[in-house]
C-alpha positions in Angstrom: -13.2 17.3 -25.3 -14.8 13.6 -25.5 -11.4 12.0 -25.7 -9.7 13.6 -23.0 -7.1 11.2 -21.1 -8.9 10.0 -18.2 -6.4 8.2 -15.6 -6.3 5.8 -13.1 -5.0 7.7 -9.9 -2.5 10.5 -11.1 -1.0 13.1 -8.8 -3.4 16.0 -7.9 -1.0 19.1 -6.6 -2.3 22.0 -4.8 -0.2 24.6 -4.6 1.0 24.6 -0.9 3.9 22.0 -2.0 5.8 25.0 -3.1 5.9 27.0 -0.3 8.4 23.8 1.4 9.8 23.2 -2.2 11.1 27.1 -2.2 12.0 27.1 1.6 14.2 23.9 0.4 16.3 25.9 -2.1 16.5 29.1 -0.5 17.9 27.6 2.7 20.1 25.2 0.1 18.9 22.0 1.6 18.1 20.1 -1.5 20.2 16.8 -0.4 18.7 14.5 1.7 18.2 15.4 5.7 16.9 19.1 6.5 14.4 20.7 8.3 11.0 19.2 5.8 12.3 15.8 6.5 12.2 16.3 10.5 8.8 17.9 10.4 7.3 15.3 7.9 8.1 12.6 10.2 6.5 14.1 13.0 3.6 15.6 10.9 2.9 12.0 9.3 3.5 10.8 13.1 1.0 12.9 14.4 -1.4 12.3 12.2 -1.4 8.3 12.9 -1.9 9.0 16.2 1.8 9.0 18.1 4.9 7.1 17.4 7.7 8.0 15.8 8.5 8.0 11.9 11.6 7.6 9.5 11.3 9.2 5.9 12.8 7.0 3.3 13.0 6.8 -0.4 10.3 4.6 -0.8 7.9 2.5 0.8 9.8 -1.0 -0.6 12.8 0.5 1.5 11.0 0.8 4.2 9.9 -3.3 4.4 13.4 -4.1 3.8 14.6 -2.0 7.2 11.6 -2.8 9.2 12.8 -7.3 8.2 16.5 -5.9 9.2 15.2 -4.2 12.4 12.5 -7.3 12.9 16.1 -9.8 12.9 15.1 -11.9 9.5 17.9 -12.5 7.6 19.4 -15.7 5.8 16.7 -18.8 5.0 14.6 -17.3 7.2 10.7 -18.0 6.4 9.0 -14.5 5.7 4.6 -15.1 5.6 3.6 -12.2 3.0 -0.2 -11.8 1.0 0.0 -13.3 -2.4 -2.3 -11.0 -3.7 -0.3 -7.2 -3.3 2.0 -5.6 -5.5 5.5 -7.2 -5.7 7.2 -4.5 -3.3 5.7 -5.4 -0.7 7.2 -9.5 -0.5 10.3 -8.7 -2.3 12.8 -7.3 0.2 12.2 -10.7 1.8 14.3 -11.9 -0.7 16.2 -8.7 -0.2 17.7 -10.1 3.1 17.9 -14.2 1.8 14.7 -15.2 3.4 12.2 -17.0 2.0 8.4 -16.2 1.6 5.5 -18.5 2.2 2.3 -17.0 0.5 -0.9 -16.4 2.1 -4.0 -16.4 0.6 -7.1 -14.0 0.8 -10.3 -13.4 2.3 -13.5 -12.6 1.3 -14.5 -10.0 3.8 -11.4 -8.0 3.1 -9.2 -9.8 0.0 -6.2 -9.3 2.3 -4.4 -12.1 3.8 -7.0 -14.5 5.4 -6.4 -14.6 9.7 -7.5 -18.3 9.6 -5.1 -19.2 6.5 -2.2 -17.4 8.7 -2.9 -19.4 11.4 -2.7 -22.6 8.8 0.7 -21.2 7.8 2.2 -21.3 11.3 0.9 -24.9 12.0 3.2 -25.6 9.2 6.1 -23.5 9.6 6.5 -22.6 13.4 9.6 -21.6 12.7 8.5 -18.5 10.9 10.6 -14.8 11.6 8.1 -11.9 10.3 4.4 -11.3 9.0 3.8 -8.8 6.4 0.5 -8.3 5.8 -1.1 -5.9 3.4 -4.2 -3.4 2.8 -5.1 -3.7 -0.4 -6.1 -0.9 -2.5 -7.0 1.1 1.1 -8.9 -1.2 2.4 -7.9 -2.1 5.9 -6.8 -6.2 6.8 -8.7 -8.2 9.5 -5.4 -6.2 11.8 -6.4 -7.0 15.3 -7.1 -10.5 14.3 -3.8 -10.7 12.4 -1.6 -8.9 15.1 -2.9 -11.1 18.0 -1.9 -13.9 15.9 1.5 -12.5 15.8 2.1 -12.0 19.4 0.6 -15.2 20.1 3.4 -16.9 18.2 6.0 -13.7 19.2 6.4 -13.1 15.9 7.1 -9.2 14.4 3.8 -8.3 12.5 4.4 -5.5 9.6 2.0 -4.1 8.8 2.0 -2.8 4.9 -0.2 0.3 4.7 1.6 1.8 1.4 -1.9 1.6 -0.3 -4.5 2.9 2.6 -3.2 6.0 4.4 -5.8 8.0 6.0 -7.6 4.1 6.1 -8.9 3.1 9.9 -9.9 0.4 11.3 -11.9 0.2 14.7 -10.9 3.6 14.8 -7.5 3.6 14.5 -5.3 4.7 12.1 -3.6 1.9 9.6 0.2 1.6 9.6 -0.6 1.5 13.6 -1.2 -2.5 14.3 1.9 -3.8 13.5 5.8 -3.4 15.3 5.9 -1.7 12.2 3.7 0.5 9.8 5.0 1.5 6.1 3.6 4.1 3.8 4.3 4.9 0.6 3.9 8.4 -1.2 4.5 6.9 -4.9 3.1 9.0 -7.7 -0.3 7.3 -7.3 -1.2 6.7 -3.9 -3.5 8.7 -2.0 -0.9 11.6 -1.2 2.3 11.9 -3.3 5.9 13.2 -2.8 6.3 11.9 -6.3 8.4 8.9 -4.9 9.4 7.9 -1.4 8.4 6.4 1.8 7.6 6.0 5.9 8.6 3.2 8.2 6.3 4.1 11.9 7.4 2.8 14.5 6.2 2.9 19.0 9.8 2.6 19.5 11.7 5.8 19.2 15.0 3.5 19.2 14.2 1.3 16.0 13.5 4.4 14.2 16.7 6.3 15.1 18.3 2.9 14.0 16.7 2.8 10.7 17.6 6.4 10.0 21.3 5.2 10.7 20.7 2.4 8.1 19.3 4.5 5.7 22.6 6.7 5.6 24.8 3.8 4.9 25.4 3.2 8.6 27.8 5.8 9.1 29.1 5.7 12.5 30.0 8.8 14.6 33.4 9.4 13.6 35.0 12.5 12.3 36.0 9.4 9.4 33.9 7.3 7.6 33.6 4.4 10.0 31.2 1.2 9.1 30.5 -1.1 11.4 27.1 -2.3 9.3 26.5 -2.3 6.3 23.9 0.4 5.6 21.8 1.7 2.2 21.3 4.8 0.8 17.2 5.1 1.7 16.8 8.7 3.1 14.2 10.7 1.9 15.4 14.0 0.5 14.7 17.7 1.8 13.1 18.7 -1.2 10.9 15.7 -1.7 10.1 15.8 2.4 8.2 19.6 1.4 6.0 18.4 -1.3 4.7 15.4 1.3 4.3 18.3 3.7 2.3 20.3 1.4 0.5 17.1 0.5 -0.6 16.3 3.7 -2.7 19.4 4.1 -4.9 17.7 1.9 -5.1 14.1 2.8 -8.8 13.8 4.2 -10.0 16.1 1.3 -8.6 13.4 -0.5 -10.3 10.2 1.1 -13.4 12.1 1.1 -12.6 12.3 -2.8 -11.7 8.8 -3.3 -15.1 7.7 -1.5 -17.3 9.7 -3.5 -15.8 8.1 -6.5 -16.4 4.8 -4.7 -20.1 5.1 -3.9 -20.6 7.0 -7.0 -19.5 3.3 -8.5 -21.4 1.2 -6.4 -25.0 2.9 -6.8 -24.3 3.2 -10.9 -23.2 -0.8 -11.1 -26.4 -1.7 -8.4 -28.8 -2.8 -10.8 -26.2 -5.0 -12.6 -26.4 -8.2 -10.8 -23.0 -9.4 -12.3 -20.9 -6.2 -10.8 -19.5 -5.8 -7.7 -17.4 -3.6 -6.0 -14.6 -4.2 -3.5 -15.5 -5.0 0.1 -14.7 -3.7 3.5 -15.7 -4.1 6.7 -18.2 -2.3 8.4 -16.0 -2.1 11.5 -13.4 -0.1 8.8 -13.1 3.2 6.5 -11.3 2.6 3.5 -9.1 5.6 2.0 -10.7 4.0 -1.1 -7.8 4.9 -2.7 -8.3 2.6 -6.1 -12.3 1.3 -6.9 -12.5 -2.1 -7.6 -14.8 -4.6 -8.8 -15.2 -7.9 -9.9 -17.7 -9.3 -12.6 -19.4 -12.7 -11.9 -17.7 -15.9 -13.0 -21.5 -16.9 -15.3 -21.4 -13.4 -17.2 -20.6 -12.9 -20.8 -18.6 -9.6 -19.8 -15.1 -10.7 -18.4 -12.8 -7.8 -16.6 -10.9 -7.6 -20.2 -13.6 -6.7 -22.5 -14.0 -3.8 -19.8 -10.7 -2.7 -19.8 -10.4 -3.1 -23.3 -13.6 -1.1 -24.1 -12.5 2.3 -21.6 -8.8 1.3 -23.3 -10.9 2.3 -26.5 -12.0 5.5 -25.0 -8.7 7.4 -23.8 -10.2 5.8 -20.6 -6.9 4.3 -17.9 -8.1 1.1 -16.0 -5.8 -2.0 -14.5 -5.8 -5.5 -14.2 -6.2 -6.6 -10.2 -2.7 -7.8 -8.6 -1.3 -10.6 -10.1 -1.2 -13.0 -7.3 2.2 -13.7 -6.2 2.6 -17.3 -5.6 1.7 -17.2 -9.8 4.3 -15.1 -10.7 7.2 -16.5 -12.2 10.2 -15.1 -10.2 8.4 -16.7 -7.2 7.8 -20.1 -9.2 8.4 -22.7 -6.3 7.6 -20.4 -3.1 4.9 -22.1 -1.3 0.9 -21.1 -0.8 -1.2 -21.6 1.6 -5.4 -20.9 1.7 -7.8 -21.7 4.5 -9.9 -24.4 2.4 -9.7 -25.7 -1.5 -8.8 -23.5 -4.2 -6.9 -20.0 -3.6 -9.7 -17.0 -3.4 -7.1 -14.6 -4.4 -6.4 -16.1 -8.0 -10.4 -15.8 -8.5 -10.4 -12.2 -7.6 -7.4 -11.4 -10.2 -9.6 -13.5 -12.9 -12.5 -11.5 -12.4 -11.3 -8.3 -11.0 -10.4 -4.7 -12.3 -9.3 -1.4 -11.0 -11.3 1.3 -11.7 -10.2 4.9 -12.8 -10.4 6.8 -9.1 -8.4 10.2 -9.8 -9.6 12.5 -7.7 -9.4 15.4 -10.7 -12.1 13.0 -12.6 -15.4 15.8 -13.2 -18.5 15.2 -13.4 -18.9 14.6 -16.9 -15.3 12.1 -16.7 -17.4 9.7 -14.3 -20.3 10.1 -16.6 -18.5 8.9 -19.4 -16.6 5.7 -17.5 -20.2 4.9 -16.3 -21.5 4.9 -19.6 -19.0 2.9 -21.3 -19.1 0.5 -18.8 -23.1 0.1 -18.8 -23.1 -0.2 -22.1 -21.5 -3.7 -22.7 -24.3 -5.1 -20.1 -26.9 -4.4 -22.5 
């Protein structure tokens, strides 16, 4: 079948998912709370390396707790990447602060450690970091947090895109006060929606699970002290992430293959190239990128629109956000002239990286690309 859907990044299921799913309606715990969300937390916990974990209903709720927990609240200045998907800098506005754009780096084309340190020159004042790693490719994090603590300043760290990702080693979600994942139906795992906040500090966690059940305190009535949201991650959900994570590093190992599979078809086409990392880092590789030289008569669209053609899913890079209209105003700040990051969305494109794609689906994306190079 030539014209086959092929996708971007779609859910892969394995079967083990419904072993927790049925344990969830036999026991009758299909509401949030219940015996998959206590042992996801401590599963995805584990894995990271230690710590402590809170499972929400997504990854955006779990920013917006982690700036509650961190103390930003009203006209508070926020720094936040300008290039990342929107969940990630919105909940600043969430809780009335304000966010201040940072742009990216080469190396990495997540926010830029000697921008950052521009940003605080200019706004000292500043109550939180969020920092990014884009498409599972891990941040400059140790130069990032040290910046933090050397202006005491909470560092959160947004690893919704690069679970399973390290960096010198260590796990990402794991630099910052706090680490958020995401399990939407794309990412790298799924539990078809919902999220993590990670946390060292067992006592923010037990506070964000109390905010993500509407802050109800320990009465025998409903008694609210705080005002609290309804972010808990429910029961049933909670088993298909435990079922997922059985599978996670089968998964990155997928996601890499496609990834090098990329790079050594695109090598001999000077104009193409993929989406760096550090050597000091291992990407989850969770979406393959690449960007197409600003001199060559191919531009990112004609690709898209040529595997558009083909049954063949592929996606713009982020939009940055300091461009986007509902942030029209918020400032930007770069380490030199011109913003890298609004290159990189000009001459950028996401890849299809679904980790179902055969043999004969990677084939065909090759060859559609390779063939407007000619």
């Amino acid at each position: 079948m030539t014209n086959k859907k092929i996708y971007l990044s779609s859910p892969t299921m394995h079967g083990e998912e419904l072993k927790y799913i049925n344990e969830a309606f036999d026991t009758n715990w299909v509401a949030p709370l219940g015996p998959n969300v206590n042992e996801f937390e401590k599963e995805l916990a584990a894995y990271v390396g230690g710590g402590y974990c809170a499972a929400l209903s997504s990854g955006t709720a779990a920013i917006h707790l982690a700036l509650i927990l961190a103390g930003v609240g009203r006209d508070d200045i926020v720094f936040g990447p300008s290039m990342t998907f929107s969940a990630t800098v919105n909940p600043i506005v969430y809780v009335g602060a304000r966010p201040v754009f940072i742009d990216s780096d080469a190396e990495t084309w997540n926010m830029d450690p000697v921008a950052l340190e521009k940003a605080f020159d200019k706004y000292p004042e500043v109550k939180a970091v969020i920092a990014a790693n884009l498409y599972g490719t891990p941040a400059k994090l140790d130069e990032i947090r040290d910046i933090c603590k050397d202006h005491n300043v909470p560092f959160i760290e947004d690893a919704a895109e690069s679970l399973g990702s390290t960096y010198k080693g260590a796990q990402t979600g794991t630099f910052g006060d706090y680490g958020i994942f995401s399990f939407n139906g794309n990412k790298i795992i799924t539990t078809s929606g919902g999220g993590m906040l990670y946390c060292m500090d067992e006592d923010k966690i037990k506070k964000a699970r109390f905010y993500s059940t509407q802050a109800r305190e320990p009465e025998r009535h409903y008694e609210h002290k705080e005002i609290g949201y309804n972010y808990r991650m429910s029961n049933v959900v909670a088993g298909i992430g435990r079922g997922q994570m059985k599978h996670l590093d089968e998964h990155v190992s997928i996601k890499k293959d496609i990834y090098m599979e990329y790079k050594d078809a695109f090598k001999d086409i000077e104009a193409i190239r993929m989406n760096p990392y550090l050597s000091c880092s291992e990407p989850n590789f969770w979406l393959s990128c690449i960007t197409i030289d600003e001199g060559s008569s191919v531009k990112p669209l004609d690709i898209l629109l040529a595997l558009e053609k083909e049954n063949v899913e592929s996606r713009p890079i982020w939009k940055p956000m300091h461009l986007q209209p509902v942030y029209k105003g918020s400032d930007m700040i770069g380490a030199g002239d011109g913003f890298l990051c609004e290159k990189i969305f000009d001459r950028g494109l996401c890849l299809p990286s679904d980790i179902k794609n055969t043999r004969e689906d990677m084939d065909r994306i090759i060859t559609i690309i390779r063939s407007l190079f000619v």
